[in-house]
C-alpha positions in Angstrom: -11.6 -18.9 -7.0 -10.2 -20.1 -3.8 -13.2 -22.3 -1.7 -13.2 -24.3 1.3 -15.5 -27.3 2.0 -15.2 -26.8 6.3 -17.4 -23.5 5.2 -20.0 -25.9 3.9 -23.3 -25.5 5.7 -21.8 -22.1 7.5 -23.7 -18.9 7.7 -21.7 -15.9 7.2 -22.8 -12.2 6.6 -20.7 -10.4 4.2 -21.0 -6.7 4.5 -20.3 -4.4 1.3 -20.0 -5.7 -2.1 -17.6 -4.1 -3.7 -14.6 -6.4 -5.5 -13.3 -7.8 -2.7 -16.3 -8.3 -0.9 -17.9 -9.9 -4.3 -15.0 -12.4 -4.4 -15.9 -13.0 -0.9 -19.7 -13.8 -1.2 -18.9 -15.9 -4.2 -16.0 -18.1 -2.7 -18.6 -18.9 0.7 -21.2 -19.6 -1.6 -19.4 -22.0 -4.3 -17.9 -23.8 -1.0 -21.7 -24.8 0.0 -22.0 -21.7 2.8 -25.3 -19.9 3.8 -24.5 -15.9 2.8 -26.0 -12.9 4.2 -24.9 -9.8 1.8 -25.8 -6.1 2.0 -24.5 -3.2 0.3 -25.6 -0.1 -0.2 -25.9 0.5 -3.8 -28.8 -1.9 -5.6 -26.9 -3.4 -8.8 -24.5 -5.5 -6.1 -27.2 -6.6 -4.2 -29.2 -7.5 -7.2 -25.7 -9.9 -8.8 -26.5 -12.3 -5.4 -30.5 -12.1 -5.4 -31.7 -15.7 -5.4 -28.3 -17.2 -4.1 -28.0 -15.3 -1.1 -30.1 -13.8 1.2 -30.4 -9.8 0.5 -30.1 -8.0 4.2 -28.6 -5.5 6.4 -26.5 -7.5 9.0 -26.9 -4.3 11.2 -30.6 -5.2 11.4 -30.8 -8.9 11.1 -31.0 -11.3 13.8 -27.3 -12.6 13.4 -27.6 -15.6 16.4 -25.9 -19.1 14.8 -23.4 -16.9 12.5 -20.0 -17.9 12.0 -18.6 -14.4 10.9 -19.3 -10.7 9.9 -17.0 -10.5 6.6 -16.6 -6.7 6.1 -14.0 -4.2 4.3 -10.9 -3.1 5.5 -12.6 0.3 4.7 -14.8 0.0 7.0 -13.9 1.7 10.5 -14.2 -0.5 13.4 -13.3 2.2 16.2 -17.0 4.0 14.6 -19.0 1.8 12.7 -21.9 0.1 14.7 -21.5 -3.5 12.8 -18.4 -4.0 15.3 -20.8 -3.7 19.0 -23.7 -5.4 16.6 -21.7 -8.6 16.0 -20.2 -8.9 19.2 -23.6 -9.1 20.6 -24.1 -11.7 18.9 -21.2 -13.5 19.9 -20.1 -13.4 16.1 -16.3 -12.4 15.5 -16.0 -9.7 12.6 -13.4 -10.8 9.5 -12.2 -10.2 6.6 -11.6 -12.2 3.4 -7.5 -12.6 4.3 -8.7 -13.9 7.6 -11.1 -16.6 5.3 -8.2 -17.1 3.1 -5.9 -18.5 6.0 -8.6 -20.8 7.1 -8.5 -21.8 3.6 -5.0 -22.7 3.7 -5.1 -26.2 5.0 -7.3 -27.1 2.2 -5.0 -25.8 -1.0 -1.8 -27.0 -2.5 1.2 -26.6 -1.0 2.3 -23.1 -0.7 4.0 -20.4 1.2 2.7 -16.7 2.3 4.4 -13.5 2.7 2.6 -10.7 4.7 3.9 -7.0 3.9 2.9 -4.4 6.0 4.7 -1.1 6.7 3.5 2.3 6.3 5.3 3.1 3.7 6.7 1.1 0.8 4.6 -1.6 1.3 3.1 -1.8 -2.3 6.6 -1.3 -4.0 8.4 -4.4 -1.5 4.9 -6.3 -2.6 5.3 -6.0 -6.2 8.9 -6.5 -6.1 9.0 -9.6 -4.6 6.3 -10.8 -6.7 8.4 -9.8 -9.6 11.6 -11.7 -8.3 9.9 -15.0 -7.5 7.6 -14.9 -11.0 11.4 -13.8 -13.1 12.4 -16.8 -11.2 9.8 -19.6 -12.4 8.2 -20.1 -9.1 4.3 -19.8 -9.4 2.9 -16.0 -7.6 -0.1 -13.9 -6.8 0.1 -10.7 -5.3 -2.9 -9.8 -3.1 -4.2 -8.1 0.0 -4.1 -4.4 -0.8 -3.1 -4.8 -4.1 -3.3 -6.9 -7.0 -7.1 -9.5 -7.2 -8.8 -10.0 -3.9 -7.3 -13.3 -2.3 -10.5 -15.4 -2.6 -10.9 -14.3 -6.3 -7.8 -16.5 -8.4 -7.1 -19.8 -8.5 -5.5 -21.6 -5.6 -1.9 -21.8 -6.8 0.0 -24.9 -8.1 2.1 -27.1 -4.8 5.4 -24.9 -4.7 3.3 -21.4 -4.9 3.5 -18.5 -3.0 1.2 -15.8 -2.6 2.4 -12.5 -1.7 -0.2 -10.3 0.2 0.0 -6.4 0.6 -1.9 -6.1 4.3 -2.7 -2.8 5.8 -3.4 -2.6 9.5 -7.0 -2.3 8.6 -6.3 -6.2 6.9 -4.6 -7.4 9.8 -7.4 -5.6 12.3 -9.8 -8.4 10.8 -7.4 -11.5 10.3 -6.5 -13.9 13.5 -5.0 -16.6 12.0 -2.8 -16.3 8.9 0.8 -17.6 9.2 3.0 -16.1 7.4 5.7 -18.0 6.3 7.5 -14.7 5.7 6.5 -11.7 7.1 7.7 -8.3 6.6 7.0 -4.8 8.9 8.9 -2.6 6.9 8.3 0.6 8.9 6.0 2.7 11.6 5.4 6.1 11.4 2.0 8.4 12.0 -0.7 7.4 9.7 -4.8 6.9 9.9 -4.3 8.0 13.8 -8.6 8.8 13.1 -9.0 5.2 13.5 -6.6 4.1 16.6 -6.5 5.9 19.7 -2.7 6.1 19.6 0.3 5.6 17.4 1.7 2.8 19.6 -2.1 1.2 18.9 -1.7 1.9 15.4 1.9 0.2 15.5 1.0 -2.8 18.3 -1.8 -3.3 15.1 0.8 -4.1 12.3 2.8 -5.9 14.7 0.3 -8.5 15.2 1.5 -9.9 11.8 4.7 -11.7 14.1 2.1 -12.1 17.0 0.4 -15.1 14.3 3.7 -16.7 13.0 4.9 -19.8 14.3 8.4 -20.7 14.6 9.1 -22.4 11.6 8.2 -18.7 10.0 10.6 -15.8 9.2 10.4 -12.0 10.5 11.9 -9.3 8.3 11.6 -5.8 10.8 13.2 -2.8 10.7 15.1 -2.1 13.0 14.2 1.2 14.5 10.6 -0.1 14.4 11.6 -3.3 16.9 14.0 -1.0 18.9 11.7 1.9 19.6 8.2 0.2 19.4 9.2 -3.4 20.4 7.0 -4.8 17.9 8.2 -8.5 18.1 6.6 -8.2 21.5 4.4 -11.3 21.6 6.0 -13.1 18.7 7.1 -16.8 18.9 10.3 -16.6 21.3 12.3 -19.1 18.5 11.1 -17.0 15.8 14.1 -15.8 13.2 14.5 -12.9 12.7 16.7 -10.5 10.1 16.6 -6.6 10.6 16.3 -5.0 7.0 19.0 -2.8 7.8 21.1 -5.4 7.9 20.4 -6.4 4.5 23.6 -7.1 2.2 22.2 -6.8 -1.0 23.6 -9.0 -4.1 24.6 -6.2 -6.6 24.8 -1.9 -6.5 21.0 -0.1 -6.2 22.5 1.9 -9.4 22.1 -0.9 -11.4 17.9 -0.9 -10.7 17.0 2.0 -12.7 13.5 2.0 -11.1 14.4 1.5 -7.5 16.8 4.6 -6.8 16.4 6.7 -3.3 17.2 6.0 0.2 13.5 4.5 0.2 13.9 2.2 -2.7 16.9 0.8 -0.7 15.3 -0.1 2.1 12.4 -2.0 -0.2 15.0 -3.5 -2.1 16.7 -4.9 1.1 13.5 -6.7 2.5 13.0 -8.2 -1.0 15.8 -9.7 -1.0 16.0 -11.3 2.5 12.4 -12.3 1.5 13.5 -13.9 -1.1 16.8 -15.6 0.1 14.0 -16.9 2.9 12.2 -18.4 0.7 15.5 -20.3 -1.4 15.9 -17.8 -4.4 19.0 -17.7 -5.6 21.2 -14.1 -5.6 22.0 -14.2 -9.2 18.0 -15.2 -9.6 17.3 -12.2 -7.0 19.7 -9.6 -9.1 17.8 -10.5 -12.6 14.7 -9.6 -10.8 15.7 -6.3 -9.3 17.3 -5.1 -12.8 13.9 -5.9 -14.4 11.6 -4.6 -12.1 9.4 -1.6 -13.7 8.0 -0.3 -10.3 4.4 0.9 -10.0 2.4 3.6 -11.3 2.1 6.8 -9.4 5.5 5.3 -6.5 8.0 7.6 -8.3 7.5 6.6 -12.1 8.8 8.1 -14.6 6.4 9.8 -16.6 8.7 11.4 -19.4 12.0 12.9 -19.7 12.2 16.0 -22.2 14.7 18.5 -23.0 16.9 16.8 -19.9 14.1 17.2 -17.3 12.5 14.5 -15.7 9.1 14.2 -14.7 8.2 12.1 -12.0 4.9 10.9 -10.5 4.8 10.3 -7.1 0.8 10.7 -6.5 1.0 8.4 -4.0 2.8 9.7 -0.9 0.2 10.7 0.7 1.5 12.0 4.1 5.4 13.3 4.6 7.2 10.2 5.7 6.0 8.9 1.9 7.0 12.5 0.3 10.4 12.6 2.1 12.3 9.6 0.4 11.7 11.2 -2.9 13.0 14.5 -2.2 16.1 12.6 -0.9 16.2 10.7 -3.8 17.7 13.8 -6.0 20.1 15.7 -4.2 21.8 18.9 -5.9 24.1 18.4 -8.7 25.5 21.2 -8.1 22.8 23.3 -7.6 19.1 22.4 -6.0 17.2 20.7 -8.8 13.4 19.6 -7.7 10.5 21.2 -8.6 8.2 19.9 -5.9 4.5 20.0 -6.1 2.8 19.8 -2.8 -0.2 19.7 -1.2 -3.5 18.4 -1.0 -5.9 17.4 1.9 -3.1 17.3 4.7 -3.0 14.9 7.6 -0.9 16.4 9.4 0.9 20.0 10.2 4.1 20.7 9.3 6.8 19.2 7.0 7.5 16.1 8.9 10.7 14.4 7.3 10.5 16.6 4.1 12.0 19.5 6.0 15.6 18.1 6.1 16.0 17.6 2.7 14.3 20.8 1.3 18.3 21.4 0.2 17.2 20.1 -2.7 14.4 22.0 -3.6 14.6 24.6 -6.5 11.5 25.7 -6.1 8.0 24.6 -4.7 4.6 24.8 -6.1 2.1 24.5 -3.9 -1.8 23.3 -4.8 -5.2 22.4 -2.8 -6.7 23.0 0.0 -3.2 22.7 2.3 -1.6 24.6 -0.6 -1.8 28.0 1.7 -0.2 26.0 4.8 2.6 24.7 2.8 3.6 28.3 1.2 3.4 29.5 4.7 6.2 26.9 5.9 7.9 26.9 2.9 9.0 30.7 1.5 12.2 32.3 2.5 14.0 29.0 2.4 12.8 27.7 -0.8 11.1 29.7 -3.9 7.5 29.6 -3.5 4.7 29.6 -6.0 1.3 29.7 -5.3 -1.0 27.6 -7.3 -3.8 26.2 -5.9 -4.4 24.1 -9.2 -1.9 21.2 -10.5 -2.5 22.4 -14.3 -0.8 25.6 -13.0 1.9 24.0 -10.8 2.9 22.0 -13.8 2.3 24.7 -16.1 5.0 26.6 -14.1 7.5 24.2 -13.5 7.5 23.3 -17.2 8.8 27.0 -17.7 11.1 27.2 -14.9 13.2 23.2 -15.2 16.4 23.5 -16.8 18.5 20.3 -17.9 19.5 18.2 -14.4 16.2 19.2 -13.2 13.2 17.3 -11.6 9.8 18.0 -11.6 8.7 15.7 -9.0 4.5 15.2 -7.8 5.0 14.0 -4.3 2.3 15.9 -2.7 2.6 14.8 0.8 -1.4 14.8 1.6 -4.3 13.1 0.6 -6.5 13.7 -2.9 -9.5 14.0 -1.5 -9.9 18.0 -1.9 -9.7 17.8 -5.7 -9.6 14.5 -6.9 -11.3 11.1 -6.4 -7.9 9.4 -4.9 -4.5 9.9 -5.3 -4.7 7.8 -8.7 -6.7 10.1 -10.3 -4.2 12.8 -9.5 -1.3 10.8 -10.8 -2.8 9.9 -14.4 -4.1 13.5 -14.4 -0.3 14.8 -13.9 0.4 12.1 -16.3 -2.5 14.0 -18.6 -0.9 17.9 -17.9 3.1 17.0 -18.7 2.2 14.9 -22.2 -0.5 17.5 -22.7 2.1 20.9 -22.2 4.9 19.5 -23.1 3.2 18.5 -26.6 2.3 21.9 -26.7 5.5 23.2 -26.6 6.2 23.8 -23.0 3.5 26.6 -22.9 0.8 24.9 -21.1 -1.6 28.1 -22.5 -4.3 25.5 -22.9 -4.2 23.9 -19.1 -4.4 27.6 -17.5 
């Protein structure tokens, strides 16, 4: 685990115990720090008993602390611990925030932040994919991969790619990020910022940290119509994704195809021409790159129909670039599943490209809403369940066609998180299409 010996003879609370915040409590106690841990659940609390003190920061006397450590999950706008700490005079964190006062203390190393609203797990992953196909020592963290705090401190020459939401960057004051990337704004989590331009000025604090000597990779359209390099170092470079040439032709990179993909591939790569990668270096890693699970993967393609799992665009902006990516040949050829637990009205970006919808199946508890927006300009079926949406579309693709999960809306209403609802989509193609395309067994 990563440790710091400045924490030694610290106090620190560390509120909620769940990986991240495990990996947390465990790097401030190996580095010699006094640890005050709650949770809610008893088995957490009970893997620290006897090396940290068991207790609710929201009723202990928090005077002499150096920092509240809680989850991003946890929603500062509403949450008491926020007024509670400050009374104290104690500044809230979180472990990214305890990993750049860490820095000074590891090997030498570089860090790339990647926020964006979308695309931010793909661009993560894919740069950590370039660099490792390239010999240079990686971990991707933040959002995604280990907590930060919970590998190894990398050999001198690392560099540790970090996924950050705005929640991250909400409890971090003083990473530098060698690189860092805002790939894009647009409405999201609006229940925990008072306004979109607070919800953008939030990610945009990633610049506000960076030093000179650092890199911004922005797009665009984000800078121009929400000036988020407001407040970043005036000699800071800066390269505008869209302005990307990119070393080799996106239809060479079977799994990063779509407008979307493009722009994801085009911040990789001026990440990693930042950092000194070669372009033949870059290329190899773009060919080889496999994507994620439930960002527009491939489940199977049977009978010339491709099935595609795209669980996790969760909102429109995320559902819209997949649509795009499969436009008619000649005719409309997605079957689009849709709907969920919506957070917003409306088809947002999804409603220019519904050219190239064959037909839609709508599911969940927006499933109503959608067929509302959506019949008499596309084919409409009703489904409420995704057995029956796929069941459907099984019987109604023909060869060229696309059967595409990109629900545009949240899990929540049926499943546990938008994972869930991927590997059970995974679950219902294997499961109907082993079954002969019948799916009597799923209805």
């Amino acid at each position: 685990m990563i440790t710091n010996p400045t924490w030694s003879g610290k106090r620190f609370a560390v509120l909620g115990l769940a990986r991240s915040g495990m990996a947390t409590a465990e790097a401030l106690l190996a580095s010699g720090a006094e640890v005050l841990a709650w949770d809610r659940q008893d088995e957490p609390r009970e893997k620290l008993a006897g090396r940290a003190r068991i207790g609710d920061p929201l009723a202990e006397d928090l005077t002499g602390f150096d920092g509240v450590v809680v989850s991003p999950g946890v929603p500062l706008n509403t949450h008491p611990i926020g007024p509670r700490a400050h009374s104290f005079g104690v500044p809230v964190i979180g472990d990214i925030e305890l990993f750049a006062q860490a820095r000074p203390t590891l090997p030498p190393h570089k860090v790339v932040g990647i926020t964006g609203t979308n695309g931010k797990s793909t661009t993560t992953a894919l740069v950590h994919h370039i660099l490792q196909t390239a010999g240079v020592p990686t971990r991707m963290g933040g959002n995604i991969g280990i907590p930060v705090l919970e590998g190894d401190p990398l050999p001198e020459g690392g560099v540790y790619v970090l996924e950050l939401s705005s929640y991250q960057i909400d409890l971090t004051h003083t990473l530098d990020c060698d690189v860092a990337v805002l790939l894009n704004v647009t409405p999201d989590h609006l229940d925990r910022y008072e306004s979109f331009e607070a919800y953008a000025a939030s990610k945009a604090r990633l610049f506000k940290m960076q030093t000179p000597t650092g890199l911004a990779v922005v797009e665009q359209a984000a800078e121009s119509d929400l000036d988020v390099l407001d407040g970043a170092p005036d000699n800071l470079p800066i390269q505008f994704i869209d302005m990307v040439g990119l070393p080799a032709n996106q239809s060479q990179w079977p799994s990063l195809q779509g407008p979307h993909n493009l722009q994801n591939a085009q911040a990789a790569v001026a990440v990693c021409r930042g950092l000194g990668i070669r372009d033949d270096q870059i290329v190899h890693g773009l060919r080889t790159f496999r994507g994620l699970p439930h960002r527009m993967e491939v489940v199977r393609e049977h009978a010339g129909v491709i099935y595609l799992n795209d669980s996790k665009a969760t909102n429109t902006a995320s559902a819209a670039p997949a649509l795009a990516a499969w436009p008619p040949d000649p005719d409309p050829r997605v079957h689009w599943i849709v709907g969920g637990l919506a957070k917003e009205d409306g088809l947002g970006e999804c409603e220019q490209h519904l050219g190239n919808i064959a037909a839609a199946y709508t599911i969940g508890d927006s499933g109503p809403r959608f067929a509302e927006l959506l019949e008499g300009r596309v084919p409409v079926n009703r489904c409420e369940l995704l057995c029956e949406a796929v069941r459907r579309a099984v019987l109604n693709a023909k060869r060229g066609d696309v059967v595409l999960l990109s629900p545009a809306c949240a899990s929540f209403d049926q499943f546990r998180d938008y994972e869930q609802r991927g590997d059970h989509f995974r679950q219902l193609v294997d499961a109907i299409l082993n079954d002969g395309g019948s799916g009597d067994h799923a209805a």
